[in-house]
C-alpha positions as CSV (number, residue, x, y, z in Angstrom):
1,X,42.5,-8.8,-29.1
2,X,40.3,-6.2,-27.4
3,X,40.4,-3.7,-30.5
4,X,39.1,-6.8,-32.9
5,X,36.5,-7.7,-30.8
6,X,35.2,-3.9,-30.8
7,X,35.0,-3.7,-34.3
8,X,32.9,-6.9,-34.2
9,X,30.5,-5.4,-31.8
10,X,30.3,-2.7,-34.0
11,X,29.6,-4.2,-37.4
12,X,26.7,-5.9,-35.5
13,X,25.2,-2.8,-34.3
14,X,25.5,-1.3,-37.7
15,X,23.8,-4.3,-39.5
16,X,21.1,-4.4,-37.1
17,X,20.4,-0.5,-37.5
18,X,20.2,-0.8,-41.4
19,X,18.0,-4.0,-41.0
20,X,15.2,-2.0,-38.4
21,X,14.9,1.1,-41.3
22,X,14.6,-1.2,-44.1
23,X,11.9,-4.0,-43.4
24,X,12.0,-6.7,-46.1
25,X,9.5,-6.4,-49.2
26,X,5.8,-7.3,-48.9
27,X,4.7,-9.8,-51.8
28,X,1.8,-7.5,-53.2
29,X,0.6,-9.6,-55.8
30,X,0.2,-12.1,-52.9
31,X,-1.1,-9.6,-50.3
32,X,-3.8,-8.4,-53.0
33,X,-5.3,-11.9,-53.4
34,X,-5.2,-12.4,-49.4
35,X,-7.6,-9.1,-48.9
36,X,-9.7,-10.0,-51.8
37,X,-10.0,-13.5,-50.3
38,X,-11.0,-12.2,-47.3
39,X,-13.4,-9.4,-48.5
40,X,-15.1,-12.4,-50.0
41,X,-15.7,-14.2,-46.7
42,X,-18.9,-13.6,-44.7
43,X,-18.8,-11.4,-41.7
44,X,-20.8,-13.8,-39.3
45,X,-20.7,-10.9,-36.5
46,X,-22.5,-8.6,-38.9
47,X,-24.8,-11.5,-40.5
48,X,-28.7,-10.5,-39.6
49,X,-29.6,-14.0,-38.0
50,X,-26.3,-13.6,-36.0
51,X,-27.4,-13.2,-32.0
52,X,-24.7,-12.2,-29.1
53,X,-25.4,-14.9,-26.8
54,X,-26.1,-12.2,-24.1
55,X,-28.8,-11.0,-26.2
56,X,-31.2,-14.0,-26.6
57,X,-34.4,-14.7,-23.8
58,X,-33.9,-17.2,-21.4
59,X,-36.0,-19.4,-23.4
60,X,-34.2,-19.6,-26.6
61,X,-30.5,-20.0,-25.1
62,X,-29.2,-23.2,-26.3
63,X,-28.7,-26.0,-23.3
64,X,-27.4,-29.1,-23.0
65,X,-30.3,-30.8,-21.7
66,X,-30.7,-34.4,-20.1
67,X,-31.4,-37.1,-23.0
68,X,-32.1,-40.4,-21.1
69,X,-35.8,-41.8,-21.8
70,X,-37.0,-41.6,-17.8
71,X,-39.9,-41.9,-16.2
72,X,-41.5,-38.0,-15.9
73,X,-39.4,-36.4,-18.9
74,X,-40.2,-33.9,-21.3
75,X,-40.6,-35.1,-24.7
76,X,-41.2,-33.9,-28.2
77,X,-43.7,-36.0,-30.6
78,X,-40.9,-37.3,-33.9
79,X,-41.9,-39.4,-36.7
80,X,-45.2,-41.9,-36.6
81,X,-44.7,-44.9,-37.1
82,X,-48.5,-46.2,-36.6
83,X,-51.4,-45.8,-34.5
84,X,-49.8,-46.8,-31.5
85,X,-45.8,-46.0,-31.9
86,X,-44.0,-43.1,-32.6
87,X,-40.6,-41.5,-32.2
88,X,-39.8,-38.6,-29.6
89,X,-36.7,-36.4,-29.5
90,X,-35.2,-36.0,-25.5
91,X,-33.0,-33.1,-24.5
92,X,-33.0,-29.7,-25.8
93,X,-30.1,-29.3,-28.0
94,X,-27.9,-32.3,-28.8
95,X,-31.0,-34.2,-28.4
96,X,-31.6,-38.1,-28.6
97,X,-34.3,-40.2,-30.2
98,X,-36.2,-43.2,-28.7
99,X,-39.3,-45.4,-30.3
100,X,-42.1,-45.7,-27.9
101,X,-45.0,-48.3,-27.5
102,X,-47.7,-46.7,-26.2
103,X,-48.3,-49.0,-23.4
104,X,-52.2,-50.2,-22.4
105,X,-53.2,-49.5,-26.4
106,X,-53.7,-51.5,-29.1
107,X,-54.1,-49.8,-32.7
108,X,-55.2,-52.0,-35.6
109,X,-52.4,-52.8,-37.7
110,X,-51.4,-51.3,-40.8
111,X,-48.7,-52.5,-43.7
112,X,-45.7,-50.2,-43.4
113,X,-43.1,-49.5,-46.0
114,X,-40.2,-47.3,-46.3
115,X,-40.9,-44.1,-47.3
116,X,-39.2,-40.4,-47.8
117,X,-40.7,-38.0,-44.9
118,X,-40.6,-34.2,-44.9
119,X,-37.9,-34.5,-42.0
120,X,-36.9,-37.8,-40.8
121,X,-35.6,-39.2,-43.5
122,X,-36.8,-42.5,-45.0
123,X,-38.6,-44.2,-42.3
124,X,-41.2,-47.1,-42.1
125,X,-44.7,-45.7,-42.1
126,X,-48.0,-46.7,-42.3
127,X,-49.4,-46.7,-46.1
128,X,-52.6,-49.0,-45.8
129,X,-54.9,-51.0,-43.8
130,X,-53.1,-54.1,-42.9
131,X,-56.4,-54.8,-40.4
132,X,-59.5,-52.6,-40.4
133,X,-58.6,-48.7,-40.0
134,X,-55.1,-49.4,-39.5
135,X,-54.4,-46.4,-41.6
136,X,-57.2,-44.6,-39.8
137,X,-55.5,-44.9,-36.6
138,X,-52.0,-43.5,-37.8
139,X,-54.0,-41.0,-39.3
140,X,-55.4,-40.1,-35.9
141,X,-52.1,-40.0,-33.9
142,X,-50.5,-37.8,-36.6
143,X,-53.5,-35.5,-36.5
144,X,-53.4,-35.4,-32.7
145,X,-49.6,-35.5,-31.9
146,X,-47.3,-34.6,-34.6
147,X,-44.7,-32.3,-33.6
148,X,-46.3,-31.2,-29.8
149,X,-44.6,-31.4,-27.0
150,X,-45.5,-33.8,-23.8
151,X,-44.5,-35.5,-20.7
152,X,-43.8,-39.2,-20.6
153,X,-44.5,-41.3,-17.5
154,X,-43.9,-44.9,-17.6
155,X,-45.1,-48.0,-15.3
156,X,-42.6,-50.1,-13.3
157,X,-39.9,-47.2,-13.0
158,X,-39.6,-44.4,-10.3
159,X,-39.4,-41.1,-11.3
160,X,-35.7,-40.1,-13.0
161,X,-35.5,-44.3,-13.7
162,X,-35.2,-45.7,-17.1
163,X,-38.6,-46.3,-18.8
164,X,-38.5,-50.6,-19.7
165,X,-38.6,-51.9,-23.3
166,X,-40.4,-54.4,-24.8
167,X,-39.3,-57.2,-27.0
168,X,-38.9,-54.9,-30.5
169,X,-36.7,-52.4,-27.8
170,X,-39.2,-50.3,-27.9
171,X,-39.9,-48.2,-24.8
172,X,-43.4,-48.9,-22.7
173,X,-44.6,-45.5,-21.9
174,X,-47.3,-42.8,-21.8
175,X,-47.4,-39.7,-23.4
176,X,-49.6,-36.5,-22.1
177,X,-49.9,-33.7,-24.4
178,X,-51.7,-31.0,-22.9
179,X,-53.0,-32.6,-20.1
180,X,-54.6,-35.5,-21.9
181,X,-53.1,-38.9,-22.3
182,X,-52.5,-40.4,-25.5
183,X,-53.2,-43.6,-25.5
184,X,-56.8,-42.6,-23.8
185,X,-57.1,-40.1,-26.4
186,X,-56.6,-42.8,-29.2
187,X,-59.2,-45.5,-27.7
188,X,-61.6,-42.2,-27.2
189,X,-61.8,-41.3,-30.9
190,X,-62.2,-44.7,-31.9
191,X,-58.6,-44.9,-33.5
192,X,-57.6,-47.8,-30.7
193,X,-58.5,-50.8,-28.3
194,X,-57.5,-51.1,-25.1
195,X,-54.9,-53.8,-25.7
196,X,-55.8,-56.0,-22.5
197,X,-53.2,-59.1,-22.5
198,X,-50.3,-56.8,-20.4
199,X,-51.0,-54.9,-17.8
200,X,-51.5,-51.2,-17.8
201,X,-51.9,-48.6,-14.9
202,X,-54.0,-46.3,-17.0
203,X,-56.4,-49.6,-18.5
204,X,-60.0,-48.0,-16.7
205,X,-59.2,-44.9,-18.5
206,X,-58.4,-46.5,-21.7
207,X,-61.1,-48.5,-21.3
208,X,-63.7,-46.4,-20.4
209,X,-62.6,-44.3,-23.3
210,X,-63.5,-47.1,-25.5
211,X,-66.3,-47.6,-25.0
212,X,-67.5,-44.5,-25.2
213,X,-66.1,-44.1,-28.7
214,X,-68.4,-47.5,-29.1
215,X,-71.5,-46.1,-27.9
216,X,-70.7,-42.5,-30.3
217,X,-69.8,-44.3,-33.3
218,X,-66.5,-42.1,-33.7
219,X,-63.5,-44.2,-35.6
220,X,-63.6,-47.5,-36.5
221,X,-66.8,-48.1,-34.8
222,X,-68.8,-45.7,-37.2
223,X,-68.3,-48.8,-39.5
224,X,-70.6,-51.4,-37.8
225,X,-71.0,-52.5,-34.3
226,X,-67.9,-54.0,-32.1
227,X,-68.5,-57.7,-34.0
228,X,-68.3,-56.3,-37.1
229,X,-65.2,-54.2,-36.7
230,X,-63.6,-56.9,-34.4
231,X,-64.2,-59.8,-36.7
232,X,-62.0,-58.1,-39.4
233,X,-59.5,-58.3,-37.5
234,X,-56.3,-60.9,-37.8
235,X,-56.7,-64.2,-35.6
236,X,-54.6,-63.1,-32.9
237,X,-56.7,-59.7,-32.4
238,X,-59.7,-61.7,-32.4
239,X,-58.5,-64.2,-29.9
240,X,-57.3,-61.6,-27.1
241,X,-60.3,-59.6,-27.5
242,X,-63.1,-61.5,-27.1
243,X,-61.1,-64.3,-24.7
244,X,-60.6,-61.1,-22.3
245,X,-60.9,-57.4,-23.0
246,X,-64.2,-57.2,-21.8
247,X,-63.5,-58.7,-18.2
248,X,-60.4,-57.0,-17.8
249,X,-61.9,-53.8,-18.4
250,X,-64.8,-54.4,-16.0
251,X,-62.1,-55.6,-13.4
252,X,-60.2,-52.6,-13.8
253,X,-63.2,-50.0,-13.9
254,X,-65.2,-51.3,-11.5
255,X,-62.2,-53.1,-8.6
């Protein structure tokens, strides 16, 4: 019993010997495609655009930045929709977008359509007057805004709180770009009233802003004086203006 189970031992040894020196065949015809496969890859580690994370300033490392719409956050100016909402993007890299109603304004309206933009896509945009220098007014918060980076503040929310929406879900907020307010920027070029049937913290600004445009004849009001451009208006513009604006504005200028 003890010599069979020797010569077992030692078949195995042999076998495993012979094995070890000869390795099994390579498949070269298989082996030549797999170089010439990966030859024809790109080398991303060798790619000129290619940046070792260690490498890149502070400012361009990519963060996962906050992307709720709060009061006091940094935003940057999206697609336009008119002269008196627009789209921002929130967050740094997998940002979020919101629609914002410039709250305290009132642009003229314009008729919007779908259209193909350089880089949002096919989104409504203004294409004509719908009410006297609607299209001006988009015009003028493109020319002002598009692109730039601001800070939105919003009434009715503390600081870090959610920003509130309005019927459309459209978020109630102020932009500043630069140091200069947006909506008081739009009433001060004449592209905007100061839209006085819901309350605004900023309305004295917006409205003196107004009427400075008024008194300048910059924007709409280089076409007549405020009856003229008011009076081709819709109805409902009409109506809120002259059954208020100009009281609520002294009330809020002059307390």
């Amino acid at each position: 019993m003890k010599t069979r189970t020797l010569l077992i031992l030692s078949s195995l040894l042999l076998w495993a010997c012979d094995d070890a020196s000869n390795p099994p065949k390579v498949d070269t015809d298989n082996q030549t495609e797999l170089e010439e496969l990966d030859a024809s890859m790109p080398d991303q580690e060798q790619s000129d655009d290619f940046i070792p994370p260690d490498e890149l300033e502070e400012e361009e490392l990519i963060i996962e930045g906050p992307r709720e719409l709060v009061n006091g956050t940094p935003v940057r100016i999206g697609h336009i929709i008119d002269g008196d909402t627009l789209d921002v993007f929130v967050g740094i890299a997998a940002f979020k977008t919101y629609t914002i109603r410039l709250q305290g304004l009132a642009a003229p309206e314009c008729r919007k359509e779908q259209v193909l933009t350089e880089f949002y896509g096919r989104r409504y945009q203004c294409v004509a007057d719908d009410e006297i220098w609607g299209l001006g007014a988009w015009q003028g918060l493109v020319a002002f805004a598009a692109g730039k980076e601001g800070y939105l503040t919003c009434d009715d929310a503390a600081p870090g709180e959610w920003c509130p929406m309005d019927t459309y879900d459209r978020y109630l907020a102020y932009i500043s770009i630069d140091g200069r307010d947006l909506a008081t920027e739009m009433a001060f070029q004449g592209n905007a009233l100061s839209y006085t049937s819901f309350t605004s913290s900023k309305r004295a600004d917006i409205c003196r802003a107004e009427y400075n445009a008024q008194d300048a004849n910059r924007g709409m009001w280089k076409l007549g004086n405020v009856t003229t451009v008011i009076n081709q208006m819709h109805d409902s513009t009409q109506n809120w203006y002259y059954k208020h604006h100009d009281r609520r504005c002294d009330e809020a200028m002059y307390p």
